[in-house]
Chimera marker file (.cmm) of the C-alpha trace (Angstrom):
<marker_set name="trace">
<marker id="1" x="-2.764" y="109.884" z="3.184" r="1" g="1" b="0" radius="0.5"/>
<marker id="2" x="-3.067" y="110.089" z="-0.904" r="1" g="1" b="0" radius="0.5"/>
<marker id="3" x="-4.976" y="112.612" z="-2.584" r="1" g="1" b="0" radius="0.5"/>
<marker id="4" x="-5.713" y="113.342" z="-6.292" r="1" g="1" b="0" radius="0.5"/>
<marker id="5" x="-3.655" y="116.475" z="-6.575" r="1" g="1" b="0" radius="0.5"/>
<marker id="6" x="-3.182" y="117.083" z="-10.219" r="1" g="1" b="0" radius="0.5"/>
<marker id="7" x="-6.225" y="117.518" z="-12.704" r="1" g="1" b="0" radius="0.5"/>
<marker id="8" x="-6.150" y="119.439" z="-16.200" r="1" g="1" b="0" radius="0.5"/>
<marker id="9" x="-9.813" y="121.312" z="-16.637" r="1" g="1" b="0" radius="0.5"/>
<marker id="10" x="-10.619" y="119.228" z="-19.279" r="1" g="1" b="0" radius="0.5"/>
<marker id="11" x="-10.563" y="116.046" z="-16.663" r="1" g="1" b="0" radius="0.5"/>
<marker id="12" x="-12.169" y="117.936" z="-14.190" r="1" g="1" b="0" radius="0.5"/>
<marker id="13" x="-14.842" y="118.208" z="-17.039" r="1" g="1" b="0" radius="0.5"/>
<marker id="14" x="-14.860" y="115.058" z="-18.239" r="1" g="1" b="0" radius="0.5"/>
<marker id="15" x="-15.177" y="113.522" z="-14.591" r="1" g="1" b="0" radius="0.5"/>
<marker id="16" x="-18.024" y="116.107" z="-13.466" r="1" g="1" b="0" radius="0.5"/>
<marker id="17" x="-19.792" y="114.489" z="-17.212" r="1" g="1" b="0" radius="0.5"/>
<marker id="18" x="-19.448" y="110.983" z="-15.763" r="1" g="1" b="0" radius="0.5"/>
<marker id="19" x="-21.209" y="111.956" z="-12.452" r="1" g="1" b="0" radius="0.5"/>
<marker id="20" x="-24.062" y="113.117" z="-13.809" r="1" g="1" b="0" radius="0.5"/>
<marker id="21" x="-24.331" y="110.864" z="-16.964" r="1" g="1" b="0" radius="0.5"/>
<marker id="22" x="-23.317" y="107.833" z="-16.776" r="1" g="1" b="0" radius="0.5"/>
<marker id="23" x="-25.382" y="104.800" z="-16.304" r="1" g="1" b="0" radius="0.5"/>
<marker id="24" x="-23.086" y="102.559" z="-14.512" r="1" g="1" b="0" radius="0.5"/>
<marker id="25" x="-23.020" y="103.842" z="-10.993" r="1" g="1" b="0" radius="0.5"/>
<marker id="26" x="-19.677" y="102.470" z="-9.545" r="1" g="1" b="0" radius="0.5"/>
<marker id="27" x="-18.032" y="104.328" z="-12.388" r="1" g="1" b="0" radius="0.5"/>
<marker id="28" x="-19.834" y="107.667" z="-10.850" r="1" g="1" b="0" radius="0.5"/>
<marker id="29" x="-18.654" y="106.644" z="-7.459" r="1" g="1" b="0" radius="0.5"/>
<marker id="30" x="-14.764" y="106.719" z="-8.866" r="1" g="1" b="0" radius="0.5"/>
<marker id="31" x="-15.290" y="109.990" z="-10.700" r="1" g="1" b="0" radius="0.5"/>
<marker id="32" x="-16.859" y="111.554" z="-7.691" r="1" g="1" b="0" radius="0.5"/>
<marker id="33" x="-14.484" y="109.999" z="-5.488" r="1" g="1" b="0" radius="0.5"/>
<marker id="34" x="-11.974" y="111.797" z="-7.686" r="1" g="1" b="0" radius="0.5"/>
<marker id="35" x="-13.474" y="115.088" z="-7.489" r="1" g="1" b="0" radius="0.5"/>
<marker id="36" x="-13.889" y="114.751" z="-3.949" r="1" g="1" b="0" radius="0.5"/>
<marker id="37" x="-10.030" y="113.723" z="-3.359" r="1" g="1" b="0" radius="0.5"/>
<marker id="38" x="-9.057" y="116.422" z="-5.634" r="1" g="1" b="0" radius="0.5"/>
<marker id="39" x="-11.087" y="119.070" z="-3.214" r="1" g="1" b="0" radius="0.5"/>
<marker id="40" x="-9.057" y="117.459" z="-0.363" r="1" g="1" b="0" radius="0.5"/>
<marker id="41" x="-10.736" y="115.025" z="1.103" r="1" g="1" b="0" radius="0.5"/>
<marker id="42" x="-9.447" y="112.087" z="2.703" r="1" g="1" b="0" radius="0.5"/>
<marker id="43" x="-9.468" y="108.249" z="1.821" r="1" g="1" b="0" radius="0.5"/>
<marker id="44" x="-10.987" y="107.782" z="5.228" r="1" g="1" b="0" radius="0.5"/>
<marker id="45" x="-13.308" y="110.578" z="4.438" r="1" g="1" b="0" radius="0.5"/>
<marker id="46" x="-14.361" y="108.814" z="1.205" r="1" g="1" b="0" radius="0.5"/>
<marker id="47" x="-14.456" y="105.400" z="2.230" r="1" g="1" b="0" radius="0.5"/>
<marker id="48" x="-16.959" y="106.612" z="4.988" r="1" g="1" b="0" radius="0.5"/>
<marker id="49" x="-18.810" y="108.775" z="2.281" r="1" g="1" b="0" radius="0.5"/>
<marker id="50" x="-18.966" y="105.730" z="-0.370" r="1" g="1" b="0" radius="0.5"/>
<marker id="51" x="-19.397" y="102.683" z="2.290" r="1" g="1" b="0" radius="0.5"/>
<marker id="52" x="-16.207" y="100.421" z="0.925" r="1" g="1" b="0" radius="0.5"/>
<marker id="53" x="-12.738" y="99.882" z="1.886" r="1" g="1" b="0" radius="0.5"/>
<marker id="54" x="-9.880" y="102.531" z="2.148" r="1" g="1" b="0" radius="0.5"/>
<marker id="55" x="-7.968" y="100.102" z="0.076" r="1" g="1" b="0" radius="0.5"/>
<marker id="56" x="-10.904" y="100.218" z="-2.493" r="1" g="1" b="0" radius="0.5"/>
<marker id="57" x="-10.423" y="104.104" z="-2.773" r="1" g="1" b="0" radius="0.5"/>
<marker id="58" x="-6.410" y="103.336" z="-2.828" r="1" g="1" b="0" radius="0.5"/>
<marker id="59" x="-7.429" y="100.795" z="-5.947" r="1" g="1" b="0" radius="0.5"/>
<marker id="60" x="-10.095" y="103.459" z="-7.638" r="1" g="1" b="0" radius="0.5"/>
<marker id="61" x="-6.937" y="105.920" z="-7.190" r="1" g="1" b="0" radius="0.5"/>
<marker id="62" x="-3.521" y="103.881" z="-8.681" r="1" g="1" b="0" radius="0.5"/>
<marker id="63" x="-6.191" y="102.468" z="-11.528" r="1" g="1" b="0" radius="0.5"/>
<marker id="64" x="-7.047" y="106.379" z="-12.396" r="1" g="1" b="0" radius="0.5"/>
<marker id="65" x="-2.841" y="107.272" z="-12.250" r="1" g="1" b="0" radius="0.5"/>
<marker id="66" x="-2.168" y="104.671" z="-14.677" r="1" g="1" b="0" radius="0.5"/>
<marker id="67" x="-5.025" y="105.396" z="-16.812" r="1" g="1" b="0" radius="0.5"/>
<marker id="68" x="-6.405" y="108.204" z="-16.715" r="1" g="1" b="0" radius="0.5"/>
<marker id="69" x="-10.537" y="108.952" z="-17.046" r="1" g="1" b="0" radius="0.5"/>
<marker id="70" x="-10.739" y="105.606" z="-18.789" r="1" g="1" b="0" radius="0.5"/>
<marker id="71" x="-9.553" y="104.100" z="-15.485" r="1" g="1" b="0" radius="0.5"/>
<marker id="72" x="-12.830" y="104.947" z="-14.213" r="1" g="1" b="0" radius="0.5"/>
<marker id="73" x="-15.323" y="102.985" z="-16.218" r="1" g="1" b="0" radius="0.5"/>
<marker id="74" x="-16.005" y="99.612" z="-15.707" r="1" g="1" b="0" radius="0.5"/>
<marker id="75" x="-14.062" y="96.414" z="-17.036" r="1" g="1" b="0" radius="0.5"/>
<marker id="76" x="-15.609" y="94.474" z="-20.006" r="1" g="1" b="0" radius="0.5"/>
<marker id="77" x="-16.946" y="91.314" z="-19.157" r="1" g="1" b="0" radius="0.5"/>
<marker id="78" x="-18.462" y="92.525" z="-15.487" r="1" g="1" b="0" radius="0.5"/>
<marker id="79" x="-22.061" y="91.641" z="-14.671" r="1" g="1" b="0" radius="0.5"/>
<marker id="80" x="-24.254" y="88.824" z="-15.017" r="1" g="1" b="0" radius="0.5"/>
<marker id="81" x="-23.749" y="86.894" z="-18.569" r="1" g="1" b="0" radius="0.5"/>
<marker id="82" x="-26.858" y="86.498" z="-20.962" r="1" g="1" b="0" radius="0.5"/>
<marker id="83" x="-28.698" y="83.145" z="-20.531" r="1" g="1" b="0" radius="0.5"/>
<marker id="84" x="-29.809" y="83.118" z="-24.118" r="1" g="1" b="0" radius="0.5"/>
<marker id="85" x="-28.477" y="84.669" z="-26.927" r="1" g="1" b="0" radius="0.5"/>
<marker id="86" x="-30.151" y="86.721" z="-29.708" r="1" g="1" b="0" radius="0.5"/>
<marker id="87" x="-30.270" y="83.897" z="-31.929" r="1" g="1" b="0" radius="0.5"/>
<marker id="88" x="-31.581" y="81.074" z="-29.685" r="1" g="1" b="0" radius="0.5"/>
<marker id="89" x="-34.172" y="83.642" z="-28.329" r="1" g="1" b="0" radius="0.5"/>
<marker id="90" x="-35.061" y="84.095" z="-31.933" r="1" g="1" b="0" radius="0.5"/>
<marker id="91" x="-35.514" y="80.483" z="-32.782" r="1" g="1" b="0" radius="0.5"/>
<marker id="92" x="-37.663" y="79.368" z="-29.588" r="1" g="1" b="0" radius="0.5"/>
<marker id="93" x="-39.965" y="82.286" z="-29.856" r="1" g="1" b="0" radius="0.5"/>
<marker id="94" x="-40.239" y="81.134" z="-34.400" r="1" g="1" b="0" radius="0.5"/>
<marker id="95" x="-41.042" y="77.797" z="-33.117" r="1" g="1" b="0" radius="0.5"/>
<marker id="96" x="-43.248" y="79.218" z="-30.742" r="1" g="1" b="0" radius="0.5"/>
<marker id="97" x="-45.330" y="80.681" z="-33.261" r="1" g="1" b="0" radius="0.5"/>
<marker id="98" x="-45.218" y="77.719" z="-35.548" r="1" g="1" b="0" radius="0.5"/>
<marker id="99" x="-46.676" y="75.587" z="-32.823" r="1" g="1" b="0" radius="0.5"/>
<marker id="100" x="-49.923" y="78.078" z="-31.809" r="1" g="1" b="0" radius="0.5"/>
<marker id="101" x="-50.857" y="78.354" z="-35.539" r="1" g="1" b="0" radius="0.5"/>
<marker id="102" x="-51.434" y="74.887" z="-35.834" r="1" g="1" b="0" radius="0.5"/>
<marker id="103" x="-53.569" y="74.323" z="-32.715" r="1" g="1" b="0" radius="0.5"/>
<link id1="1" id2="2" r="1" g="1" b="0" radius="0.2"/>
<link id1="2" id2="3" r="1" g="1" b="0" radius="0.2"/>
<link id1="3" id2="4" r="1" g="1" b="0" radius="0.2"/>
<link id1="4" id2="5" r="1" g="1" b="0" radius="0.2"/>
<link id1="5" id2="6" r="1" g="1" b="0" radius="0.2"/>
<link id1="6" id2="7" r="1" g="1" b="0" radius="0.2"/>
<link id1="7" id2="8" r="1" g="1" b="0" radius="0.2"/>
<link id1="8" id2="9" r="1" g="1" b="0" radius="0.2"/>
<link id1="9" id2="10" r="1" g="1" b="0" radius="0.2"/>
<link id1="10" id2="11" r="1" g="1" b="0" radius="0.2"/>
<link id1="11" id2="12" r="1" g="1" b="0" radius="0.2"/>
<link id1="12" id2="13" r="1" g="1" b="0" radius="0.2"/>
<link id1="13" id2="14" r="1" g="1" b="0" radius="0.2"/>
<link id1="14" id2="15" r="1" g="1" b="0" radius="0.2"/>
<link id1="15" id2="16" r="1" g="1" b="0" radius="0.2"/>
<link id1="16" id2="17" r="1" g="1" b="0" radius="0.2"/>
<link id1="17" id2="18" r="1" g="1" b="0" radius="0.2"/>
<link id1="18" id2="19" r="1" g="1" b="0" radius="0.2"/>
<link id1="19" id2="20" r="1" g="1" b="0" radius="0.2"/>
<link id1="20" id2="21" r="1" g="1" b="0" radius="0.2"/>
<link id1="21" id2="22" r="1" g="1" b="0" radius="0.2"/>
<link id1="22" id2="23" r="1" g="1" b="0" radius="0.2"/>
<link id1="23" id2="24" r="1" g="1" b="0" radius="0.2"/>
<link id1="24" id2="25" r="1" g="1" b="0" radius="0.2"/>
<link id1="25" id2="26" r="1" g="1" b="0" radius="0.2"/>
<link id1="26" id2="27" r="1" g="1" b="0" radius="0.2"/>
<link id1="27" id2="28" r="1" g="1" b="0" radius="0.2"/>
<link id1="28" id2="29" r="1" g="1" b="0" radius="0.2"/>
<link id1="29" id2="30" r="1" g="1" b="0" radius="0.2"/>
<link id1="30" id2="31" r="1" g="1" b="0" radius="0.2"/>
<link id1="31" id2="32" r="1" g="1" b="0" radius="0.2"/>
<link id1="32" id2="33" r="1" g="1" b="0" radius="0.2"/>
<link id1="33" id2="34" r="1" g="1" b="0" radius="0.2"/>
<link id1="34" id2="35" r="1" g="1" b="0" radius="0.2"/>
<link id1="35" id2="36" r="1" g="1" b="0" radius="0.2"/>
<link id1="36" id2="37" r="1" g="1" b="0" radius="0.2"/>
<link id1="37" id2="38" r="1" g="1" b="0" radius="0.2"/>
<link id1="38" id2="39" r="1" g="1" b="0" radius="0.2"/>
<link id1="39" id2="40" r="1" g="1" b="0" radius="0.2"/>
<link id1="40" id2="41" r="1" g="1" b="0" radius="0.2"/>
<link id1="41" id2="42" r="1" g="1" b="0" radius="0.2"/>
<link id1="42" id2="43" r="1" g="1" b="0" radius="0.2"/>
<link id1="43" id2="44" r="1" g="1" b="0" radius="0.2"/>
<link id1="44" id2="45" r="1" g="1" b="0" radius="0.2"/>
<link id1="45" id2="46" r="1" g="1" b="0" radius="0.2"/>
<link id1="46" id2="47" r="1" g="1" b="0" radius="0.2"/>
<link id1="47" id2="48" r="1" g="1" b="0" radius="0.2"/>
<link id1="48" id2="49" r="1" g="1" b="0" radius="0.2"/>
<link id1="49" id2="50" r="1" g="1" b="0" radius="0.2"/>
<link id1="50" id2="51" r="1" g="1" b="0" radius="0.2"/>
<link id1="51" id2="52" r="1" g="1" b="0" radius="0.2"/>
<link id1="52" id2="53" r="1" g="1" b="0" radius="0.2"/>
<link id1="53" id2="54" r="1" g="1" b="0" radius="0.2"/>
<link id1="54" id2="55" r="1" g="1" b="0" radius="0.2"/>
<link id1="55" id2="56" r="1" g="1" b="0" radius="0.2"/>
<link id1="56" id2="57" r="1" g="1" b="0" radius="0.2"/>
<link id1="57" id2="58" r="1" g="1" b="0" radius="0.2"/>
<link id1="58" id2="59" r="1" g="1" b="0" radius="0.2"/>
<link id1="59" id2="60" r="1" g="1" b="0" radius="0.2"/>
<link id1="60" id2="61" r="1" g="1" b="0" radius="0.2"/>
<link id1="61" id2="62" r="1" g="1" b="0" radius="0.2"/>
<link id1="62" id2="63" r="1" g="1" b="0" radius="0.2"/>
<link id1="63" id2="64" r="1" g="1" b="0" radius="0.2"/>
<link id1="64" id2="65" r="1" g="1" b="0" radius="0.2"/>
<link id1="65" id2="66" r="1" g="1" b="0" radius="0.2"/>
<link id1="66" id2="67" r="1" g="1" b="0" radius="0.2"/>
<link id1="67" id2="68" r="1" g="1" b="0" radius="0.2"/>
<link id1="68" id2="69" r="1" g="1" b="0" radius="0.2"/>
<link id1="69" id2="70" r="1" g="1" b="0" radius="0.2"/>
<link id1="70" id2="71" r="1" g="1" b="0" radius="0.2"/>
<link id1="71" id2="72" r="1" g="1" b="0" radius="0.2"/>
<link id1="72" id2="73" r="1" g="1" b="0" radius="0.2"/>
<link id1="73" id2="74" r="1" g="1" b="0" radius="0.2"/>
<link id1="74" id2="75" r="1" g="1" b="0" radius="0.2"/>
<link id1="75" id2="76" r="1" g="1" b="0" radius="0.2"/>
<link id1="76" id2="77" r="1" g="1" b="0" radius="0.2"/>
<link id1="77" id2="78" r="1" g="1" b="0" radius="0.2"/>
<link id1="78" id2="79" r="1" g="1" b="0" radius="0.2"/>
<link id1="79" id2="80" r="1" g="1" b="0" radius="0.2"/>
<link id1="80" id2="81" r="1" g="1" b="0" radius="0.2"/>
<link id1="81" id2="82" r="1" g="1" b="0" radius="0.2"/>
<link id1="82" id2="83" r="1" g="1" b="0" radius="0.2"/>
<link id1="83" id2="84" r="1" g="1" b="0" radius="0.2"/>
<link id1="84" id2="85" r="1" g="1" b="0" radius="0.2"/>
<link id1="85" id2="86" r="1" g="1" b="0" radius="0.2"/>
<link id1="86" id2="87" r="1" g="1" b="0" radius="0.2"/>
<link id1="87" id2="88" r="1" g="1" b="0" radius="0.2"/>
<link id1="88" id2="89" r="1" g="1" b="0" radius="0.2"/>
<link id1="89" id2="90" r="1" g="1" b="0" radius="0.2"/>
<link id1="90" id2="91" r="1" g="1" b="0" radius="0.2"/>
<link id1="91" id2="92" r="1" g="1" b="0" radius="0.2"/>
<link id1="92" id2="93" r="1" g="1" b="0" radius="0.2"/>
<link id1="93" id2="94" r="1" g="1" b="0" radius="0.2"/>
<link id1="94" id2="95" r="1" g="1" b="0" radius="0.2"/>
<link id1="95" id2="96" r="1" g="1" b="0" radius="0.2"/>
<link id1="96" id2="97" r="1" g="1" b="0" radius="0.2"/>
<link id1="97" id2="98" r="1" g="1" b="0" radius="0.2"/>
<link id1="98" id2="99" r="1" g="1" b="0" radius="0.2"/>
<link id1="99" id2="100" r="1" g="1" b="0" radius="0.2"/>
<link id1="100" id2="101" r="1" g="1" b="0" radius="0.2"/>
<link id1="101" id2="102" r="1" g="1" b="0" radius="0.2"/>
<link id1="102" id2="103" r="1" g="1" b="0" radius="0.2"/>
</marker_set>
């Protein structure tokens, strides 16, 4: 079994922030996941308590070793890309416009 066995009070504080601040939930779930190791709970314990893989907690873990609390936020480029951008949005809703004022 790993644990999280080493955390400066200023991590500790920073994690406990995440938790309770953050918007992006899977980054809570590694921060409390953290805490929760830290307090000695298992990775069987917090694979049950999250509902994932003991090899997700193992991954949430060696990413937080290597760096640190900004191993717990998300990746850039997750999620679901924009369909439009600003600027097209901009120019369909101008021509929008243009085309109700002359009806």
């Amino acid at each position: 079994m790993r644990y999280i066995t080493e955390l400066d009070e200023a991590t500790i504080k920073e994690l406990e922030r995440i938790v309770k601040e953050e918007e992006r939930y899977k980054s809570r779930y590694r921060a409390q996941a953290i805490l929760l190791s830290y307090q000695g709970k298992s990775v069987n314990e917090l694979a049950d308590i999250f509902g994932c893989e003991i090899r997700t907690i193992y991954r949430w873990f060696n990413r937080f070793s290597s760096e640190s609390v900004e191993g717990v936020y998300e990746l850039k480029g997750r999620g679901r890309k924009p369909i439009l951008t600003i600027e097209e949005d901009e120019k369909r809703v101008k021509e929008y416009i243009k085309k109700q004022k002359y009806k």
